[in-house]
ZAMARGU-4260 file (C-alpha; in steps of 0.2 Angstrom, whole numbers, plus 5000, padded with zeros to 4 digits):
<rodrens>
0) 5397/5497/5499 | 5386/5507/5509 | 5392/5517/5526 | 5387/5504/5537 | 5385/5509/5557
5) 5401/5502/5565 | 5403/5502/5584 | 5419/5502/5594 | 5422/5495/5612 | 5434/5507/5621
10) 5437/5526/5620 | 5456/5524/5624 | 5468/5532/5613 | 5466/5515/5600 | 5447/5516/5602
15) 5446/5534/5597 | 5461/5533/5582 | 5449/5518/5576 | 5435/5530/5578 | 5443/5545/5565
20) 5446/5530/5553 | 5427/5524/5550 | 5420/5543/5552 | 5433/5549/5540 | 5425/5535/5528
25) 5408/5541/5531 | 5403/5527/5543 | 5393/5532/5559 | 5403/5526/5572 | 5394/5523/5590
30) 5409/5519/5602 | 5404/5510/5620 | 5413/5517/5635 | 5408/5511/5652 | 5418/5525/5661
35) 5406/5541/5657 | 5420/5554/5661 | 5430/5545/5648 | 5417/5552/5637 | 5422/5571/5634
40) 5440/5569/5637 | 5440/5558/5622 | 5429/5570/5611 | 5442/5581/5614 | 5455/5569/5607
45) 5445/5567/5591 | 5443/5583/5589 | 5460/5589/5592 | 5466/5573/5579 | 5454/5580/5567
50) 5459/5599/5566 | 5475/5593/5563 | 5473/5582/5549 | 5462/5595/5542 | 5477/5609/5544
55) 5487/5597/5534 | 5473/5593/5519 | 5473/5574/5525 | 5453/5573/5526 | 5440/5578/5514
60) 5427/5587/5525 | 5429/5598/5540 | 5433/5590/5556 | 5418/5594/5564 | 5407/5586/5549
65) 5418/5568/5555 | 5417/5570/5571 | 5398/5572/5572 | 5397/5555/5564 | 5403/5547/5580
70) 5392/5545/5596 | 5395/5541/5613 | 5387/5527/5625 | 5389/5518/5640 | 5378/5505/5636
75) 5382/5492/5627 | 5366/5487/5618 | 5363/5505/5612 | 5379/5505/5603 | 5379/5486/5595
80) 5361/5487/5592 | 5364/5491/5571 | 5383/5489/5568 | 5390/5478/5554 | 5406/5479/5562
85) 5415/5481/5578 | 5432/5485/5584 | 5437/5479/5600 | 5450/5490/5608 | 5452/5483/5628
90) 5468/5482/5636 | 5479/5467/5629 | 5474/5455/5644 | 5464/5438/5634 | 5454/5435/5647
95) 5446/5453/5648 | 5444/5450/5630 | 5435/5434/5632 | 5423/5443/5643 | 5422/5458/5633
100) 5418/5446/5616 | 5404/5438/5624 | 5395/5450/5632 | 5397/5460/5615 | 5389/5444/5603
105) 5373/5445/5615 | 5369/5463/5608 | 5377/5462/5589 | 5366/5457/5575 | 5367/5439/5569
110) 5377/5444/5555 | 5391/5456/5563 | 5409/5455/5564 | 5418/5456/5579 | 5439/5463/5576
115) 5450/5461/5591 | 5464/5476/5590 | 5476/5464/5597 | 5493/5467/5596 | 5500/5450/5599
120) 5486/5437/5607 | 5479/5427/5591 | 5458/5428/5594 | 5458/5408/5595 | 5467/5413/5612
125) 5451/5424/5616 | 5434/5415/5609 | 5436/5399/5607 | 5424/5393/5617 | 5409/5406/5609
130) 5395/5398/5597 | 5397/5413/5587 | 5417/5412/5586 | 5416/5408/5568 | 5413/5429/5567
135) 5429/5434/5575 | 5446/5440/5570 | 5460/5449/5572 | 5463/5466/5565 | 5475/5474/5570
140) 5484/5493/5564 | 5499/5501/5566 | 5495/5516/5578 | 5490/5528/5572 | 5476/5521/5560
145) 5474/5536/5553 | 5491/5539/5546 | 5499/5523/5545 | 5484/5515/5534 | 5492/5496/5534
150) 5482/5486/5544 | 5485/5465/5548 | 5470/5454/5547 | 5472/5439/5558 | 5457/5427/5557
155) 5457/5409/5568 | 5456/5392/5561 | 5438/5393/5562 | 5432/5410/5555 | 5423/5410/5540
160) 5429/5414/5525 | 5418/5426/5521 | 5417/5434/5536 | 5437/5436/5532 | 5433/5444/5518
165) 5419/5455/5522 | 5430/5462/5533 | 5443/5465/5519 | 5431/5475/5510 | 5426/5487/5524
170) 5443/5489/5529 | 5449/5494/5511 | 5433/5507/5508 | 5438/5513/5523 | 5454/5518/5516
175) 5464/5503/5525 | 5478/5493/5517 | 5474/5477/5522 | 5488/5464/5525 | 5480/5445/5525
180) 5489/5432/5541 | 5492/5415/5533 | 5490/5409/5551 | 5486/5413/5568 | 5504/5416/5580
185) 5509/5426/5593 | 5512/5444/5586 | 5506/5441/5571 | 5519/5451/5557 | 5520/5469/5562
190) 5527/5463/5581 | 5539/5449/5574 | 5547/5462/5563 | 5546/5477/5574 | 5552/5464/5590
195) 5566/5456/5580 | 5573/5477/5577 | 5569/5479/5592 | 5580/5466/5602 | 5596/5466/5589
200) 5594/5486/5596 | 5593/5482/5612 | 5607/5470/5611 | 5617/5484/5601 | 5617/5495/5617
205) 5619/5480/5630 | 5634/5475/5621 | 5644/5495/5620 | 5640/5493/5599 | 5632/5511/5599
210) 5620/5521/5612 | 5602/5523/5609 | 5603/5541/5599 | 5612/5533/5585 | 5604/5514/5584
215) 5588/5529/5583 | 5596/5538/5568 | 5604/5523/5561 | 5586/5519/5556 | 5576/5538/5555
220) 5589/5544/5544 | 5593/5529/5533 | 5583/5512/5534 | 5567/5518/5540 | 5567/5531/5525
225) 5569/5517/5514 | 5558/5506/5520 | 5543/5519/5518 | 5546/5517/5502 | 5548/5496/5499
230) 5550/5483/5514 | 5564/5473/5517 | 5564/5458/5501 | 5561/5473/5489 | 5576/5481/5498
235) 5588/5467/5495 | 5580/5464/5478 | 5585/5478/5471 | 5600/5481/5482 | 5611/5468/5472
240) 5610/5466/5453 | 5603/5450/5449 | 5591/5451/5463 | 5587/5441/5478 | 5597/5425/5474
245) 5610/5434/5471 | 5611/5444/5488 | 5607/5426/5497 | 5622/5420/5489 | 5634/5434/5492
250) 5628/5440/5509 | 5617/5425/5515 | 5633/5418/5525 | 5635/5434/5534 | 5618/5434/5541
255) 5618/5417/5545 | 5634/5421/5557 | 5625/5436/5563 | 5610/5426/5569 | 5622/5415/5577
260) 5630/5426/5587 | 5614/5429/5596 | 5609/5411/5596 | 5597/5410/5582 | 5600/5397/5569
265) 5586/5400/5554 | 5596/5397/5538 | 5591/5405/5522 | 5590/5387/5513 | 5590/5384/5494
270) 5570/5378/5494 | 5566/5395/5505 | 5577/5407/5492 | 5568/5398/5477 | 5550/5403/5485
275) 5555/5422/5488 | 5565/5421/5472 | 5551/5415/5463 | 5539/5427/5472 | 5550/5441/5469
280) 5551/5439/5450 | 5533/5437/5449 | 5531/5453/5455 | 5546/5461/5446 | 5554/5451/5430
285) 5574/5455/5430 | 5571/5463/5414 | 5562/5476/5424 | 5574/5478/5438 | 5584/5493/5432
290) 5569/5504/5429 | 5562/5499/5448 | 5578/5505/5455 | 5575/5521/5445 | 5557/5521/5453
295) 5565/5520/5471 | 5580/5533/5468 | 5566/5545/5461 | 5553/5543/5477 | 5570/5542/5487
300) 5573/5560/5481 | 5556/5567/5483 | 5556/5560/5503 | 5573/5570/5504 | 5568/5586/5494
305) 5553/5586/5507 | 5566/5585/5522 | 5579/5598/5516 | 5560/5610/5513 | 5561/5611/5531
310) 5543/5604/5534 | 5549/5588/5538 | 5556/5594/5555 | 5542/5607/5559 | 5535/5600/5576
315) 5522/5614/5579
</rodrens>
């Protein structure tokens, strides 16, 4: 793939984190930004991000080298005029978007994508109505981009296919780890997991469980180091021998009254443990299990060999 022009609408803090992304690539990136005094304070962001990933070995050319790939404009048209692809980063309001979306496909070329950074409002929600909705998506990261490279592609009921995957593509040239969305609902995956933590934490403290510091650590010191590593079926996987089934059967009872107590009544049934079941051993036969829970211990000890180096807690 060659480094196609990509524009960005918005020089807020996504806008320019999207922006690092694609230069850092190779891409030149024109980013549209009404607000003209937006313009060299978010220069200065990219900048600033840029030295720092530099500092830490995490690009591959000097910061200023990426960062001249990326213009500034306030006028629309100028910056749509040539781009393959384009990165909406408005405010989370779908009527903004709406209005953003079709004022965006008037400058566009015929064949260019148009990616909503949404964090939760499916794109059906936003251009529906357009003759050209069948170009539009959802692709939305985990901030930052530039670090946290997974990104969740979302498209409606009536994108096309191959515009689905064209935007696959770029995304995983770009250095992205793209995560495909079955279907369109609200909060896609990374808002339903993070929101379902989040309110079991909230409840935690509601209820006099723990305070805030140590639901915090609960996860920074234990879970969330784990999870950087695997994600939650891999963790119950290879948590119990015998796998999955095995933890649904032991522990599957427990979480079902867990969920009760705060109200919620999804039951891990037989048909649903076969699918992860037979999903999991796809991925990983059992014959293989004990040698995978090596591979975890072993990346385990290299995330807390880097902690006890004392980098980990360096906050200059």
């Amino acid at each position: 793939m060659s480094f196609e022009p990509i524009a960005i609408i918005g020089a807020g803090s996504m806008g320019v984190a999207w922006t690092v992304v694609f230069a850092r690539a190779g891409h030149p990136v024109r980013i549209f930004e009404p607000d003209q005094d937006r313009h060299p304070l978010a220069r200065a962001e990219l900048a600033a991000i840029l030295t720092e990933l530099e500092k830490r070995g995490l690009v591959s050319e000097a910061a200023g080298t990426i960062a001249a790939r990326a213009t500034w404009h306030h006028d629309m048209a100028v910056a749509m005029a040539d781009a393959a692809y384009c990165q909406e980063c408005a405010p989370e309001r779908a009527e903004l978007k709406t209005t953003i979306f079709t004022e965006a496909m008037r400058h566009l070329p015929p064949d260019a994508i148009l990616a909503s950074s949404s964090s939760a409002i499916p794109i059906s929600h936003v251009t529906s109505a357009l003759n050209t909705r069948e170009r539009t998506l959802v692709v939305h990261p985990l901030n930052p981009p530039f670090l946290l490279n997974v990104v969740e592609v979302v498209p409606a009921d009536y994108t096309s296919p191959s515009v689905t995957e064209r935007a696959i593509a770029l995304l995983n040239h770009a250095g992205m780890v793209p995560v495909r969305v079955k279907r369109e609902i609200e909060g896609f995956l990374f808002n339903r997991l993070q929101g379902a933590l989040l309110r079991e934490a909230y409840c935690l403290v509601r209820d006099g469980v723990a305070d805030v510091a140590d639901v915090d650590r609960a996860i920074s010191e234990g879970l969330g180091i784990r999870w950087s590593i695997i994600g939650p079926f891999e963790t119950v996987d290879l948590n119990t021998r015998g796998g999955i089934r095995a933890h649904a059967e032991r522990l599957g009872p427990a979480y079902a009254r867990m969920g009760a107590d705060r109200g919620q009544d999804d039951p891990w049934t037989p048909d649903l443990v076969d699918r992860v079941e037979g999903e999991r051993r796809a991925m990983l036969p059992l014959d293989e299990w004990q040698s995978r829970v090596s591979w975890r211990d072993r990346r385990m000890m290299d995330l807390m060999a880097l902690r006890r180096s004392g980098q980990w807690r360096d906050r200059t």
